[in-house]
C-alpha positions in Angstrom: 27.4 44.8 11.7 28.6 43.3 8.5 25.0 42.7 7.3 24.1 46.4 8.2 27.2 47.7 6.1 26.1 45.3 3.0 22.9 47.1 3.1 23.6 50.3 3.3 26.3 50.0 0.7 23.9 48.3 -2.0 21.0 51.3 -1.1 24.2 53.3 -2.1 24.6 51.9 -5.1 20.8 51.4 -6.3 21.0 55.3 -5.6 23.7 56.0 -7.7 22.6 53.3 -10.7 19.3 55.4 -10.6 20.8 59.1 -10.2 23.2 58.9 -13.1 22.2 62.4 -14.4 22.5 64.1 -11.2 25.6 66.8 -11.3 29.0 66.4 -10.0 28.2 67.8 -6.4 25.7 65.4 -5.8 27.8 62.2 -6.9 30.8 63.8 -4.5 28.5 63.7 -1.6 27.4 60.1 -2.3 31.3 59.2 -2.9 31.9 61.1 0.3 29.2 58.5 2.3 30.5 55.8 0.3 34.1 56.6 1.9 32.6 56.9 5.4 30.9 53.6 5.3 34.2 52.2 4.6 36.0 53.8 7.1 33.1 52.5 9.5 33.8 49.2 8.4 37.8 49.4 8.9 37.6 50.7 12.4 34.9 48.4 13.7 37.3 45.7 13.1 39.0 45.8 16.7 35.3 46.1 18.2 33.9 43.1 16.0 36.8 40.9 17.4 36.0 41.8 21.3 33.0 40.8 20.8 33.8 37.6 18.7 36.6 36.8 21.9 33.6 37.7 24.3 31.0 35.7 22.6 33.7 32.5 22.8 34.4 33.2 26.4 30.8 32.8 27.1 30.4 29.4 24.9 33.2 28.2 27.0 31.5 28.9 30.3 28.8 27.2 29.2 30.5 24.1 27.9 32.1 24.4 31.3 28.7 24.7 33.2 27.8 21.6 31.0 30.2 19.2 32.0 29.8 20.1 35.6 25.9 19.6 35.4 26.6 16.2 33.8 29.3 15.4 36.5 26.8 16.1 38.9 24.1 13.8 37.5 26.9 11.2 36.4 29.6 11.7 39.2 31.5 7.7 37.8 35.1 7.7 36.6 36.0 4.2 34.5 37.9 3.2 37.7 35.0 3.8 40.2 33.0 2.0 37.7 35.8 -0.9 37.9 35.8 -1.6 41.4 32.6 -1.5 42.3 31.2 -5.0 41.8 34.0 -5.6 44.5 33.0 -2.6 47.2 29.2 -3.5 47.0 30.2 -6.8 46.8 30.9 -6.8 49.9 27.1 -6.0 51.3 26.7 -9.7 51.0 29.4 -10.6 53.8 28.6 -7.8 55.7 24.9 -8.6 56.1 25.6 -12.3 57.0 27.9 -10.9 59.6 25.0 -8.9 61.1 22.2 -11.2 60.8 24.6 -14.1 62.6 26.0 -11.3 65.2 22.5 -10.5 66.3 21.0 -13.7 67.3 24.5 -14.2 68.9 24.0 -11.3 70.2 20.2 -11.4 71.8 20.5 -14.9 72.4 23.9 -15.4 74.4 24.1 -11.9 76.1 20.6 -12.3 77.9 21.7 -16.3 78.7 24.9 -14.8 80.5 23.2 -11.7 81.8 25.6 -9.5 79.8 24.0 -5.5 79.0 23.0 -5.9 75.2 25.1 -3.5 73.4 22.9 -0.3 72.5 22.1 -0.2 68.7 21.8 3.4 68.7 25.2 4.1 70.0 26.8 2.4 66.7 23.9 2.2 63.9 24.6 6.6 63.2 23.7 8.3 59.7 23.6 12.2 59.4 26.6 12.9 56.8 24.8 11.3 53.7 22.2 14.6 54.9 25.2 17.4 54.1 24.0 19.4 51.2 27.8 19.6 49.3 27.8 16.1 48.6 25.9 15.0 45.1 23.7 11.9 44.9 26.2 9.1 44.4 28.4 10.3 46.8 25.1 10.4 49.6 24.6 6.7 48.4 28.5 5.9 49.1 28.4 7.3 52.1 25.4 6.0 53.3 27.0 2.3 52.3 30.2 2.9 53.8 28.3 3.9 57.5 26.5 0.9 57.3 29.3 -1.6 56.8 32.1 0.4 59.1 28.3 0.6 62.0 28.5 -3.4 61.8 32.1 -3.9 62.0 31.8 -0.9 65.8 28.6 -2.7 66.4 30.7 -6.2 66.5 33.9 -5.1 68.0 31.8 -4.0 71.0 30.1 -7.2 71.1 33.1 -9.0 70.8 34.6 -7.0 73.7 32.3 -7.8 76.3 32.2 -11.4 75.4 36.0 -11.7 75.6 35.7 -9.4 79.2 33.0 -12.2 80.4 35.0 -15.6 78.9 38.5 -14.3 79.0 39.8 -11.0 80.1 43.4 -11.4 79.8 45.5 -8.9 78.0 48.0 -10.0 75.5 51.7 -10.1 76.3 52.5 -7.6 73.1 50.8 -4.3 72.8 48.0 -4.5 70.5 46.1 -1.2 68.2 42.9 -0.2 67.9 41.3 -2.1 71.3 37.8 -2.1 72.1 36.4 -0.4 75.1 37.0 -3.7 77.7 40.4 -4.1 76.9 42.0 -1.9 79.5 39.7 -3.5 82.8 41.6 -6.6 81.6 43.7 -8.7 83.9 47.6 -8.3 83.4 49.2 -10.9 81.1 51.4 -12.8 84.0 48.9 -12.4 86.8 47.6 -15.8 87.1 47.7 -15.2 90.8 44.8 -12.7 91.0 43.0 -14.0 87.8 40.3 -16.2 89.3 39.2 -13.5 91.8 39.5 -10.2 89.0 37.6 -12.5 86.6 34.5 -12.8 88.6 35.0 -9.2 89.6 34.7 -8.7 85.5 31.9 -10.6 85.3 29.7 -8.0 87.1 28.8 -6.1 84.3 26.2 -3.9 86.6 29.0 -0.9 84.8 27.9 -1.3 81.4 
């Protein structure tokens, strides 16, 4: 808009410079445009500064749009970045704890004749699939199954060997038992404990 004004105004005056001998009619109607190109300019103020205020909304949606794009691609705060040489840290552990629990596993349950534990009852990874979640967060997630899938896998394992060696329930109630716990023999019935522990030995029920 201002450009277009400039122009117009210095064809005006080129126009005047060069039609200095014209009469006084003719210079009225070229002051007359000269005040209407001036009045243009005053009363596309208010127009020029919606647009201005449009033209910055739109350069902060896209700034906006930018930092999500780049949160998206680079989804790591300075104190996810902190901890986690300590969270996959702990893969290390965690896969001695598997390797170790599965020759216990294979090698003792089929000694004893215990059911091997299904793997594909523990071992389960679909949400790393949902769409909403960005790439680190699949990898996260996908982590986090595995290490909390071992830690199922082993409390299961653990349960039926306790329910084969010694299935006696503690005196105090406990949280978070495993699937055995409640066939258990009562913690003062040494009376019936020889006979209920053979009984629990029969694992035909798992």
């Amino acid at each position: 808009m201002k450009q277009e004004l400039l122009s117009r105004l210095k064809r005006i005056e080129e126009t005047i410079a060069s039609t200095k001998e014209l009469g006084e009619a003719k210079l009225e109607s070229f002051y007359e445009e000269v005040r209407a190109a001036f009045n243009q300019a005053f009363t596309s103020l208010p127009g020029r500064k919606d647009i201005l205020d449009e033209i910055g909304l739109k350069r902060a949606k896209l700034k906006s749009w930018r930092l999500s794009v780049i949160k998206s691609v680079w989804p790591i705060n300075f104190k996810h970045l902190f901890s986690m040489p300590f969270i996959y840290g702990m893969v290390f552990p965690v896969l001695f704890l598997h390797i170790s629990l599965e020759i216990y596993h294979q090698v003792c349950f089929r000694f004893y004749g215990i059911p091997l534990v299904k793997y594909g009852d523990y071992f389960i990874y679909d949400r790393q699939l949902l769409p909403y979640l960005n790439w680190l967060e699949k990898i996260n997630c996908f982590y986090c199954s595995y290490v909390n899938n071992v830690f199922r896998y082993a409390v299961e394992i653990g349960g039926r060997t306790e329910r084969f060696w010694c299935p006696i329930k503690y005196h105090r109630r406990i949280s978070g038992a495993h699937s055995q716990y409640s066939k258990f023999v009562d913690y003062l019935d040494g009376e019936n404990f020889r006979e209920k522990l053979e009984k629990l030995r029969d694992t035909s029920d798992l």
